[in-house]
C-alpha positions in Angstrom: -34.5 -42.0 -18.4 -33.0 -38.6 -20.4 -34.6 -36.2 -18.2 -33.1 -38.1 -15.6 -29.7 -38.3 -16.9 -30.0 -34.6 -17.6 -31.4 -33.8 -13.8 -28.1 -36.0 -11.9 -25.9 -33.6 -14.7 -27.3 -30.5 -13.8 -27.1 -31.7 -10.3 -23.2 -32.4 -10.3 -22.3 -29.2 -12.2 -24.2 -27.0 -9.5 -22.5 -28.9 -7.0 -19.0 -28.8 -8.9 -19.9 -24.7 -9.1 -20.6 -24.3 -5.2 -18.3 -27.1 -3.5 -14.4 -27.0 -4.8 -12.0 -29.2 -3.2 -8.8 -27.0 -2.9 -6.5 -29.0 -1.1 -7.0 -32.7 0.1 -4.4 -35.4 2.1 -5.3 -38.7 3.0 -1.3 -39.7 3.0 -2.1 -43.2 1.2 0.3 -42.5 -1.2 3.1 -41.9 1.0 5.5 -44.2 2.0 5.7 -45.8 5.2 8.8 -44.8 7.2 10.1 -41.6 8.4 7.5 -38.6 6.9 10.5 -35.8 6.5 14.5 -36.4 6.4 15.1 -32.5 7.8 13.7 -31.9 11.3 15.0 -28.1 10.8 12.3 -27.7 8.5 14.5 -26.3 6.1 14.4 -29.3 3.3 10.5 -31.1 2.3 9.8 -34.2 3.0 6.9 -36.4 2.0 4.3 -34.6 0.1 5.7 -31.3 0.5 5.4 -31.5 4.5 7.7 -30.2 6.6 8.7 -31.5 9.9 10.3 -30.0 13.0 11.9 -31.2 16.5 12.8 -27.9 18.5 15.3 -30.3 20.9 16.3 -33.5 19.8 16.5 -33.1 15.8 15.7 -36.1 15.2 13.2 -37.6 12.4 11.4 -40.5 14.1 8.9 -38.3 16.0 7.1 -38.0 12.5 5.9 -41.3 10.8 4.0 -42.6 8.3 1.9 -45.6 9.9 -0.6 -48.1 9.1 -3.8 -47.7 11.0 -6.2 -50.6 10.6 -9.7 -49.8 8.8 -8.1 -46.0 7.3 -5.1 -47.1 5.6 -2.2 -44.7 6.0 -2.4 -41.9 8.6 0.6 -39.6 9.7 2.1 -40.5 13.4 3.1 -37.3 15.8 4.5 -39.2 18.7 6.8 -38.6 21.5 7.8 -42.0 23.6 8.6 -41.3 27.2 10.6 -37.9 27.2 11.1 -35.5 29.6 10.4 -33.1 27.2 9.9 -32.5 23.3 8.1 -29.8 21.0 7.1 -30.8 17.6 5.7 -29.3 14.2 4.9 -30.5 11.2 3.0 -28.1 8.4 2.5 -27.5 5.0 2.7 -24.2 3.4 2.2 -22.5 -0.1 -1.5 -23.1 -0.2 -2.3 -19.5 -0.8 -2.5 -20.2 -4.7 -5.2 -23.1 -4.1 -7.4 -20.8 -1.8 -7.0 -18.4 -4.7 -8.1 -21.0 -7.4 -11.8 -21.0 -5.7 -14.7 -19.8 -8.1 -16.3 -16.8 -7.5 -19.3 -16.9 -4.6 -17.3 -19.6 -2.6 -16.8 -17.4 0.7 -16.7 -20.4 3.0 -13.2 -22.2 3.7 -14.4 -25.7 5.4 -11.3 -27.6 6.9 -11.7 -30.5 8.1 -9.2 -33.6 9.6 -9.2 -36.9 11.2 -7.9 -36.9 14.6 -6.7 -39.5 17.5 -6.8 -38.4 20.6 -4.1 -40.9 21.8 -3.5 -42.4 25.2 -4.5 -41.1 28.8 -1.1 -39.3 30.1 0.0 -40.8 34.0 -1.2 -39.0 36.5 1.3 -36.1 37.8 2.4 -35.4 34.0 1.4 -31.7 32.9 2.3 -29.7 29.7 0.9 -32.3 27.2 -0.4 -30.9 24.5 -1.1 -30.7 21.0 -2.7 -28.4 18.5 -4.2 -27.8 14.8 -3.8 -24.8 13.3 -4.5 -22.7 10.3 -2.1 -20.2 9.8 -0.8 -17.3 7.5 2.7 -16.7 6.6 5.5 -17.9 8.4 4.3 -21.1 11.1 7.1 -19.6 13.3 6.3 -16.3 13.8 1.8 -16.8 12.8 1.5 -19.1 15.4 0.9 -16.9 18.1 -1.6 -15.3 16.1 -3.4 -18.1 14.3 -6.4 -17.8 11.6 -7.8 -20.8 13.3 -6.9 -23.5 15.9 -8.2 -26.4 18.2 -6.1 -27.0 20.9 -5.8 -30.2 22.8 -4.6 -30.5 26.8 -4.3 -34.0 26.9 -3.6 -34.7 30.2 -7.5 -33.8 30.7 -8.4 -34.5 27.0 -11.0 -31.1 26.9 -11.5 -29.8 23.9 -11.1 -26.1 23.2 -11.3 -23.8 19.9 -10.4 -20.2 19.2 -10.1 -17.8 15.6 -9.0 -14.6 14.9 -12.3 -12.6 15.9 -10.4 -9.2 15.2 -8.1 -9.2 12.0 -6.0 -6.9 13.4 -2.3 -8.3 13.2 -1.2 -7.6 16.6 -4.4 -9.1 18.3 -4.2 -13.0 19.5 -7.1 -14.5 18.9 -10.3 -15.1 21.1 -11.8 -18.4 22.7 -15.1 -19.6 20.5 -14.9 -22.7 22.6 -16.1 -22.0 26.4 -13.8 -23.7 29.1 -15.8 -25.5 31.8 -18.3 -27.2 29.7 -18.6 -30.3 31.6 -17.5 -34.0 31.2 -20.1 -34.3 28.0 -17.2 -32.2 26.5 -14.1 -34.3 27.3 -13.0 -36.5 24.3 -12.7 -40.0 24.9 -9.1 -41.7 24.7 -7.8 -43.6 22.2 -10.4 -42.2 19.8 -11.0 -40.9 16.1 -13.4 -38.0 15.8 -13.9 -35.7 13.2 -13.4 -31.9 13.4 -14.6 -29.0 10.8 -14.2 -25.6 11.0 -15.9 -23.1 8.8 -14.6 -20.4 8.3 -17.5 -17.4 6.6 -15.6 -14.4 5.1 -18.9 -13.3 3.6 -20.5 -13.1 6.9 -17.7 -12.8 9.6 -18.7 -16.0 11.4 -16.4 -18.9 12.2 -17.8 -22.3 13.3 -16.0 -25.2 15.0 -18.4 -28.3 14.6 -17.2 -31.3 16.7 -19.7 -34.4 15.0 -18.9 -36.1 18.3 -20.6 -33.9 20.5 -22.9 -33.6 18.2 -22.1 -29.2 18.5 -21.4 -26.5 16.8 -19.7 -23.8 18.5 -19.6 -20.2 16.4 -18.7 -16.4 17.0 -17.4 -13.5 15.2 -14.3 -13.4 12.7 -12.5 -10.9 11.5 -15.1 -8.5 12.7 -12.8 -5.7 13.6 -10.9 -5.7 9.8 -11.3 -3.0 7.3 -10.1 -4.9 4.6 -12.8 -5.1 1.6 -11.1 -8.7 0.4 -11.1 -10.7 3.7 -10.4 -14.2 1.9 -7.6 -13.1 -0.2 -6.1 -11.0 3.0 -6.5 -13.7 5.6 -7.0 -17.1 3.3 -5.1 -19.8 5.5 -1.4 -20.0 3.8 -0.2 -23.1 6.1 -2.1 -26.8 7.7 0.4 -26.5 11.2 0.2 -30.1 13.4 1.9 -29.2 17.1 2.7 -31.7 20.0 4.5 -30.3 23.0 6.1 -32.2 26.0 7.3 -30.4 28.7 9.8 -31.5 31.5 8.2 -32.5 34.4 9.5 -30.4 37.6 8.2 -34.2 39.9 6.8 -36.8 38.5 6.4 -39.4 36.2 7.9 -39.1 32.7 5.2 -37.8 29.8 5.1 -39.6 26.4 1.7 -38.4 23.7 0.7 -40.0 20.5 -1.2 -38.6 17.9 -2.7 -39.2 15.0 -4.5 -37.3 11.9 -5.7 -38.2 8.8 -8.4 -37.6 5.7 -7.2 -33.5 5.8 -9.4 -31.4 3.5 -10.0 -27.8 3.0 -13.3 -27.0 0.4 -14.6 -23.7 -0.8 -18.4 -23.9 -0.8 -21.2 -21.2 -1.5 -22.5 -21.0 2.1 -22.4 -23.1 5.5 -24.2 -25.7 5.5 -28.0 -25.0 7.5 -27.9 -27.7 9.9 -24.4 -26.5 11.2 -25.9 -23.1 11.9 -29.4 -24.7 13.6 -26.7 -26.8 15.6 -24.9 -24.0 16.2 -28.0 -21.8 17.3 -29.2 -24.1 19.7 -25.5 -24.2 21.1 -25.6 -20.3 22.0 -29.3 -20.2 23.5 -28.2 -23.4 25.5 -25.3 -21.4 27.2 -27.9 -18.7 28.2 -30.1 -21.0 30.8 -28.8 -21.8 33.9 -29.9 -24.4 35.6 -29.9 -25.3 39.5 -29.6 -27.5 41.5 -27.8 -29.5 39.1 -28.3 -32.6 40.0 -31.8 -32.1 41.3 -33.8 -33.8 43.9 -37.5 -32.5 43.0 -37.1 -28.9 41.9 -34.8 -27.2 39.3 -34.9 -23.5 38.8 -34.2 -22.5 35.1 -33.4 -19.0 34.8 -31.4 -16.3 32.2 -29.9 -13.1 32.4 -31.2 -11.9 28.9 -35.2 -12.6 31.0 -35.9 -14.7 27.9 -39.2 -15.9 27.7 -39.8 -19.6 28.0 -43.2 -21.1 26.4 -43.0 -24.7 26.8 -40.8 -27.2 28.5 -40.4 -31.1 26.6 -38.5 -33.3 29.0 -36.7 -36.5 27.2 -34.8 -38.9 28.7 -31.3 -40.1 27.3 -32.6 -42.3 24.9 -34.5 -39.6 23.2 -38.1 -40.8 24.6 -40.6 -37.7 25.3 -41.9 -38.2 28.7 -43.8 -34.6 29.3 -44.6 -31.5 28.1 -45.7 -28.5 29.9 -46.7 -24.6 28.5 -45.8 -21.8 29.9 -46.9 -18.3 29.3 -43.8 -16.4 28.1 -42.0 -16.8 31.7 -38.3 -15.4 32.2 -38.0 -17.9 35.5 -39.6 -21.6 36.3 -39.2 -24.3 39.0 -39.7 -27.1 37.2 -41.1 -29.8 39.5 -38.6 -32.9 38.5 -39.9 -35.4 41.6 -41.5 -38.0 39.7 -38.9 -39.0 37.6 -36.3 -41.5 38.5 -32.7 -41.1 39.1 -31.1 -40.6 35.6 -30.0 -38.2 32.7 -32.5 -36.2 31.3 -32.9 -33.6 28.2 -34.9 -30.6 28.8 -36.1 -28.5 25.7 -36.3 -25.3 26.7 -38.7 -23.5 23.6 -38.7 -19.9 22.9 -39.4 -17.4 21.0 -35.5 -17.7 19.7 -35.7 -21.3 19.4 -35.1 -24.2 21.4 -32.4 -24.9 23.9 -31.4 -27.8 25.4 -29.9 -28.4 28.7 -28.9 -31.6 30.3 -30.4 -32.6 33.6 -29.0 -35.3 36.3 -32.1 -36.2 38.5 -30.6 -38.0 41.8 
C-alpha cells in the first residue's frame, strides 16, 4: 500500500512538472445576462473579456447562457440582420505563457464549440473564427498565431498558423480546402478542437476529435529568433462572427457557441496526435480513381511511393481482404466483388500506412 501511495505521488508530480494549466475558462462562474456592458471594447466585462459590435454597439450579441448537460457557455449570436461583425477576446495572457516551467515547449489550446444552425439558402458572408493572436486583436488579426475559421453557410472546416514568423507575412493554410463531405461539420453540434502549437520543433497541429484527424505543417519556420515562445507566445483568445449584407436574398442570422477554453504547457505532443497526424499527410499523397468505383480503382502517387500491402475494411471496421504487393508505385485494385458501400483501404508502406476512403457503386 506505501509503495503504491508513493508510485500515484511520483506520478502526479511528473505530470504537475510536464502538463501546466496556464489559463482555463469554463464561464460557470459568470453571471447569466449580458457578458460585457462596453461594446467599444474599451471597458472589461465579465471575467476580463472584452466585447465588440463594429455596427450596432449594442451588448446583447454577447451572452452568458445556459446550455443543458455543460452548464454555462458564452452565446455569439446575431438574430436575423442584414449585417453585423462581432469580437469578443481576452488579452494580457503573455504573463501566464511566461509562468510555464522550463521544458514545456508545447502551447495546447483547446475550446468547446457549436456549430450553430444551417444558414437559408442564398445567404453568404457567414462566418466565424477562433484565433490566437499577439498584441493588439485589431491590428494581429490579419496576421494571426493561430486560427480555425468557420464558413458557415457550408459548415467546412478550415485551419491556418503562422508558418513564417515574419511580421509582415499572413499566415498559410494547414487545413486543405476540398476535403470532401467527411470534412463538413454537422449543424447544431459540439465538437472539440486543439491546436498544438511546438516551438521546440516548428510544427503546429490542428486535431479535430471529430474527424478523428490531425492536420500539421511547419511554424515559425522562417524566424531567426532563438526564444520562439517568449517572441510569439499567444497574448489574446479572439471569438469572431461576421454577417454580411446580403446584395439578394434572404436575411442571415448565426449562433455560436464555445465553451471549456484551455491553454496548457506540456513537455511534448502527445504521440498519438502525431501518428494521427502522419497518416493524415501520407493519406493526401494517394490518389485514388474512379472514385466511386465499379470494379477497378487505380491508386497512384506523385512521390512513386512504394505500396506493400493493401487491407480493405468496410465502415464498420471489419477486415474483409488483404493482398501484398512487391514495393509497387501504381495498382489497380480489382474492387468487383464487393457490394455497393463505403470502404477503408489501408494503403501500407514503407512510411506507414495511409488510409483512403472508397465508395464502391
Amino acid at each position: 500500500m506505501k509503495k503504491l501511495l508513493v508510485w500515484c505521488m511520483y506520478l502526479f508530480f511528473m505530470n504537475t512538472a510536464y502538463s501546466q494549466v496556464l489559463y482555463t475558462e469554463n464561464f460557470d462562474s459568470f453571471n447569466w445576462g449580458y457578458l460585457g456592458t462596453d461594446p467599444t471594447a474599451k471597458i472589461p466585462g465579465q471575467g476580463g473579456w472584452l466585447t465588440y459590435s463594429m455596427y450596432t454597439q449594442s451588448n446583447n450579441f454577447f451572452s452568458i447562457v445556459n446550455e443543458s448537460g455543460k452548464g454555462k457557455v458564452l452565446d455569439i449570436s446575431i438574430p436575423l440582420s442584414p449585417g453585423e461583425s462581432l469580437r469578443a477576446y481576452k488579452s494580457n495572457l503573455s504573463p501566464l505563457m511566461g509562468n510555464r516551467t522550463a521544458g514545456n515547449e508545447v502551447l495546447k489550446f483547446e475550446i468547446d464549440y457549436f456549430t450553430g444552425p444551417k444558414q437559408p439558402v442564398g445567404v453568404v458572408g457567414n462566418q466565424s473564427g477562433i484565433f490566437l493572436l499577439k498584441g493588439d486583436p485589431f491590428i494581429s488579426l490579419e496576421f494571426p498565431i493561430a486560427l480555425l475559421d468557420f464558413e458557415k453557410t457550408l459548415a467546412i472546416i478550415r485551419g491556418a498558423a503562422d508558418t513564417t514568423g515574419e511580421v509582415d507575412s499572413a499566415p498559410e493554410n494547414i487545413i486543405p480546402y476540398g476535403l470532401g463531405l467527411d470534412h463538413y461539420l454537422p449543424f447544431n453540434t459540439w465538437i472539440k478542437i486543439e491546436v498544438y502549437l511546438d516551438y521546440g520543433n516548428r510544427k503546429v497541429y490542428f486535431n479535430i476529435p471529430y474527424f478523428n484527424k490531425v492536420f500539421s505543417g511547419d511554424f515559425l519556420k522562417n524566424s531567426t529568433s532563438t526564444n520562439l515562445l517568449h517572441d510569439f507566445a499567444p497574448d489574446t483568445i479572439m471569438l469572431f462572427t461576421s454577417l454580411d449584407s446580403p446584395l439578394n436574398g434572404p436575411l442571415g442570422y448565426a449562433q455560436n457557441r464555445y465553451d471549456n477554453i484551455k491553454i496548457t504547457a506540456i513537455s511534448a505532443v502527445p504521440p498519438n496526435v502525431i501518428a494521427l497526424s502522419t497518416t493524415e499527410q501520407l493519406a493526401e499523397k494517394f490518389n485514388l480513381y474512379p472514385n466511386p468505383a465499379n470494379s477497378v480503382v487505380n491508386i497512384t502517387n506523385a512521390e512513386n511511393m512504394q505500396i506493400q500491402q493493401i487491407t480493405v475494411y468496410d465502415i464498420a471496421g471489419k477486415q474483409l481482404s488483404t493482398q501484398t504487393y512487391n514495393n509497387e508505385t501504381e495498382i489497380q485494385l480489382n474492387v468487383e466483388h464487393l457490394a455497393n458501400g463505403t470502404y477503408m483501404l489501408h494503403l501500407q508502406t514503407k512510411q506507414g500506412i495511409a488510409v483512403k476512403k472508397l465508395v464502391k457503386k
